[in-house]
N, C-alpha and C positions, 0 to 999 in steps of 0.2 A: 314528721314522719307519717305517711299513710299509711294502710294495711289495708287490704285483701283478702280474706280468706273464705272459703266456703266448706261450709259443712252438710253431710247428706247423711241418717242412717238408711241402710236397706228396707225393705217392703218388712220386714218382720223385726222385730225388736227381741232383743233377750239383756239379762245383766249385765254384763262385760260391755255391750254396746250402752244401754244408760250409763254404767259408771266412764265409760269413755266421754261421751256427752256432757256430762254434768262437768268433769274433769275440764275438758276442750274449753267450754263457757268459763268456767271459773278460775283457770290460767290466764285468761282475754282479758278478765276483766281487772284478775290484779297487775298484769303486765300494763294494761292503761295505767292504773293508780300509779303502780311503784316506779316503773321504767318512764313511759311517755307521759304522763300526769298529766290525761286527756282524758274527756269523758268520753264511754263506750258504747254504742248502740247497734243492739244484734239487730241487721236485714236480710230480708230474704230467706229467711228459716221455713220448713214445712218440711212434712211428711204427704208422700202421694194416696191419697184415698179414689186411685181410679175405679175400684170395684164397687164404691162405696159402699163395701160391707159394713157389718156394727164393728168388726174387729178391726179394720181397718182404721175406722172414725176411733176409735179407743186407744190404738198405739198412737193417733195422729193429737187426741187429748192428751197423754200422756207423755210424747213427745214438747208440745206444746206450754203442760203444767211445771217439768225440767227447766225449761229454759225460764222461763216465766217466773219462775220458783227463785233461780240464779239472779236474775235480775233484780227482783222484787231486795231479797234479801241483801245485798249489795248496797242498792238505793235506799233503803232503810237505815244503813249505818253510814248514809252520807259517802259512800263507796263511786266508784267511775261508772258503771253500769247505768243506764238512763231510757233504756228503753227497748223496746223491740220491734221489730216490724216484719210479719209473717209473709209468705208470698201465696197466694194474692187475691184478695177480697174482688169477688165479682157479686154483681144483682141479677136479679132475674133478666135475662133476654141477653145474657152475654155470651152466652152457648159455644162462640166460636174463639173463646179464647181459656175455656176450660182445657190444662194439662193434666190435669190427675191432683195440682198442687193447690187448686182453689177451694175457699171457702164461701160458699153461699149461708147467710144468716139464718134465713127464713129456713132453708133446708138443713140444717146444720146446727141444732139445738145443744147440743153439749157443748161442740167448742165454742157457741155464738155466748152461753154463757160464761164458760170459763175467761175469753178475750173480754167481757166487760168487766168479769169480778175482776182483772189481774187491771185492766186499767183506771177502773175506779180504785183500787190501792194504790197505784203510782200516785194518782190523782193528788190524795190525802196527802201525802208525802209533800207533793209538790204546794198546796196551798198550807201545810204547817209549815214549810219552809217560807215560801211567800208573807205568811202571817210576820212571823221571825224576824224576817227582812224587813217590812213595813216599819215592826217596832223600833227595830234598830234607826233607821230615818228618822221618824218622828222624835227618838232619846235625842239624836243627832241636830235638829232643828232647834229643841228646846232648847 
């Protein structure tokens, strides 16, 4: 079974749109576990910071930390949830393919570290498991 679906909040954020958000993510993910017993991976997520105001870059952290938060937590308890993937990392000189949805690093200090802190967590995760794995092998060999 494939799935589909896309999710956008508007240019401005309030409650009821996070708690919809967080809500959205964390039905996805248990519907993977419980229903299709696949692992999950949110793409194409963002909020547009075309004005690139501070408020804008702050609903787009914020937007970002939610989902990230969802995932994080999920994949800690060995949950479906496995990753994320934001839309869309451009570099310097790529000018012509900015929609309001990209994230430049260099220009883009809050979210550039929020996206490392969230994927050096995954990270951990993934090499304790890895670790886990190996020993099981080697009990296995002996």
């Amino acid at each position: 079974m494939n799935e589909f679906s896309i999710f956008r909040l508007p240019e401005s954020s309030n409650e009821e749109q996070t708690l919809f958000l967080v809500r959205w993510v964390n039905d996805h993910i248990q519907d993977a576990q419980i229903i299709i017993e696949k692992p999950v991976l949110f793409a194409e997520f963002g909020v547009s910071v075309r004005n690139m105001s501070s408020e804008s870059i702050r609903i787009r952290d914020e937007f970002f930390n939610l989902v990230y938060s969802s995932i994080y937590s999920s994949a800690s308890d060995g949950g479906a949830a496995t990753g994320g993937l934001f839309w869309h990392l451009l570099a310097e000189g790529m000018d012509s393919f900015k929609d309001g949805y990209e994230v430049l690093l260099d220009e883009n200090s809050s979210t550039a570290t929020l996206i490392a802190q969230e994927s050096q967590k995954l990270n951990r995760i993934r090499m304790k498991k890895f670790s886990i794995d190996n020993t099981k092998v080697k009990q296995v060999r002996n």
